[in-house]
C-alpha positions in Angstrom: 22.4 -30.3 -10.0 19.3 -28.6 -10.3 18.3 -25.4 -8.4 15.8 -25.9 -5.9 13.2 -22.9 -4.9 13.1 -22.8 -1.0 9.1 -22.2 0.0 10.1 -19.1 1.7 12.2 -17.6 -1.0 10.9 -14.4 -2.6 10.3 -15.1 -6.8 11.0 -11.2 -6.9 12.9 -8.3 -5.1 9.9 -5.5 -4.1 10.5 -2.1 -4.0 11.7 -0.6 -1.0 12.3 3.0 -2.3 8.8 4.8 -2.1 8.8 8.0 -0.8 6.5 10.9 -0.6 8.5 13.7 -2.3 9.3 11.5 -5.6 5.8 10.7 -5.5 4.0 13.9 -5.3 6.9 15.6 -8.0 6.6 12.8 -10.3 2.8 12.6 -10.1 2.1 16.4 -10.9 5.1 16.1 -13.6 2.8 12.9 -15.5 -0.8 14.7 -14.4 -1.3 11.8 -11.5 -0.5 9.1 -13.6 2.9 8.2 -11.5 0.3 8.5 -8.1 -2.2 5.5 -9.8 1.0 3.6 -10.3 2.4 4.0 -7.1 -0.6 2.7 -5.9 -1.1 -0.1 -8.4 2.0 -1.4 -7.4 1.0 -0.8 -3.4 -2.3 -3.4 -4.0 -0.1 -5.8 -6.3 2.6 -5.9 -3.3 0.0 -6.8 -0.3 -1.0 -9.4 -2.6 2.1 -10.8 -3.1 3.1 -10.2 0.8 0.4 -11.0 2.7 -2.0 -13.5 0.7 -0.6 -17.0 1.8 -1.0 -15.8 5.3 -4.3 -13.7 5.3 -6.1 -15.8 2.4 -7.6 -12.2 0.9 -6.8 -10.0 -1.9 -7.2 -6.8 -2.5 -8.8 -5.2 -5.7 -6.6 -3.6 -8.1 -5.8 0.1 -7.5 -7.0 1.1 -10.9 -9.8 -1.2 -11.2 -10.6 0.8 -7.9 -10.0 4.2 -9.2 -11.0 3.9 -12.7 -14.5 1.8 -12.4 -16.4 1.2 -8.8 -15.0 5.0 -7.9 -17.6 6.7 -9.9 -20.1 3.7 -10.3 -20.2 4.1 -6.1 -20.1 7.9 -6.0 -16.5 8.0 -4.1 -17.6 5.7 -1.5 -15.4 2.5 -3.2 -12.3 4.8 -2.0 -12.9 4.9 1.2 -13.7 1.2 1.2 -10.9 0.2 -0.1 -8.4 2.4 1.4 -10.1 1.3 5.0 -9.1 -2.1 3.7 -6.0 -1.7 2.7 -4.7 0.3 5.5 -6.3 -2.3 8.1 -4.4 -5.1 5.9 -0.7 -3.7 6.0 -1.4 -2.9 9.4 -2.1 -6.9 10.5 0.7 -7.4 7.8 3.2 -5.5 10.0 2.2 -7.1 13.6 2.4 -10.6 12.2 6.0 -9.6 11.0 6.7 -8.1 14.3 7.7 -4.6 12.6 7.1 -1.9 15.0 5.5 0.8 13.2 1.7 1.7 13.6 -0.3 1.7 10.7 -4.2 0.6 10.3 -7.3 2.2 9.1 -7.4 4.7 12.5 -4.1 6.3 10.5 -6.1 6.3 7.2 -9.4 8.1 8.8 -7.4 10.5 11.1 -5.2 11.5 8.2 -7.0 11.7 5.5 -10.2 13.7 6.7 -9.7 14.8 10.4 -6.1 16.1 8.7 -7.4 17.7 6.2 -8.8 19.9 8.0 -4.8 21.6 8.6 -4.1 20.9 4.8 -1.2 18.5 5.1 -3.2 15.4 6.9 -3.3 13.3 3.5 0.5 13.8 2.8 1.1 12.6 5.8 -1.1 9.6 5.3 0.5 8.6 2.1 3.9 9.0 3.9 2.8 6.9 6.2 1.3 4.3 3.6 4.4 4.5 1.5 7.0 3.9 4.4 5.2 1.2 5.7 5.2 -0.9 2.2 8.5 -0.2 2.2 9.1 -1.7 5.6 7.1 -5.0 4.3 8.7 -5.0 1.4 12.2 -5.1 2.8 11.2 -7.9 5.0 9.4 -9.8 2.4 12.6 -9.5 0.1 14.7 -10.8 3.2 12.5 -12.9 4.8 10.0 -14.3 2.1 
């Protein structure tokens, strides 16, 4: 008998073990080079989640970070972390996962919260928790 792949069946398990404190330790351990992989993997997930559904894809973190960032003068960034944010956000309603998440977090957060210090770290906390919800019901789900 041979196995047969149900359409909804995830290929792969994603990882549902973010967090903010590994992150932010193990980036300043490796000089930010754990922080571009988180978020390498972050884009490579959505893909993998969302594209049959949405029909986009988002760029590559480090194609991101490490080409249009200073070709664009930091304004790539904030492009694509507007896009991103708005994405998991539609990502999570159409999954019916109560948790709010869109690109109001990601501007609120990241600027207006800077302005007390710890507005980004709760950004990327938010970020990283809801990837992991997706990614838990992608790996259930499909």
């Amino acid at each position: 008998m041979q196995y047969q792949q149900y359409p909804n069946t995830p290929r792969a398990q994603l990882c549902t073990s973010r967090g903010l404190a590994k992150t932010i330790l193990l980036s300043m351990v490796t000089f930010g080079i754990y922080g571009i992989y988180v978020m390498s993997k972050v884009s490579e997930d959505i893909n993998i989640i969302a594209t049959r559904y949405d029909g986009q894809k988002t760029n590559h973190y480090c194609l991101m970070f490490f080409l249009f960032s200073w070709l664009t003068l930091g304004i790539a960034p904030l492009v694509w972390f507007h896009k991103i944010s708005n994405r998991i956000g539609a990502e999570l309603v159409r999954r019916n996962i109560p948790y709010s998440f869109d690109a109001s977090t990601y501007w609120l957060w990241s600027f207006i919260g800077s302005l007390i210090v710890v507005g980004p770290f709760v950004y990327l906390h938010k970020l990283l928790k809801a990837m992991n919800m997706l990614s838990a019901s992608y790996n259930y789900y499909g």
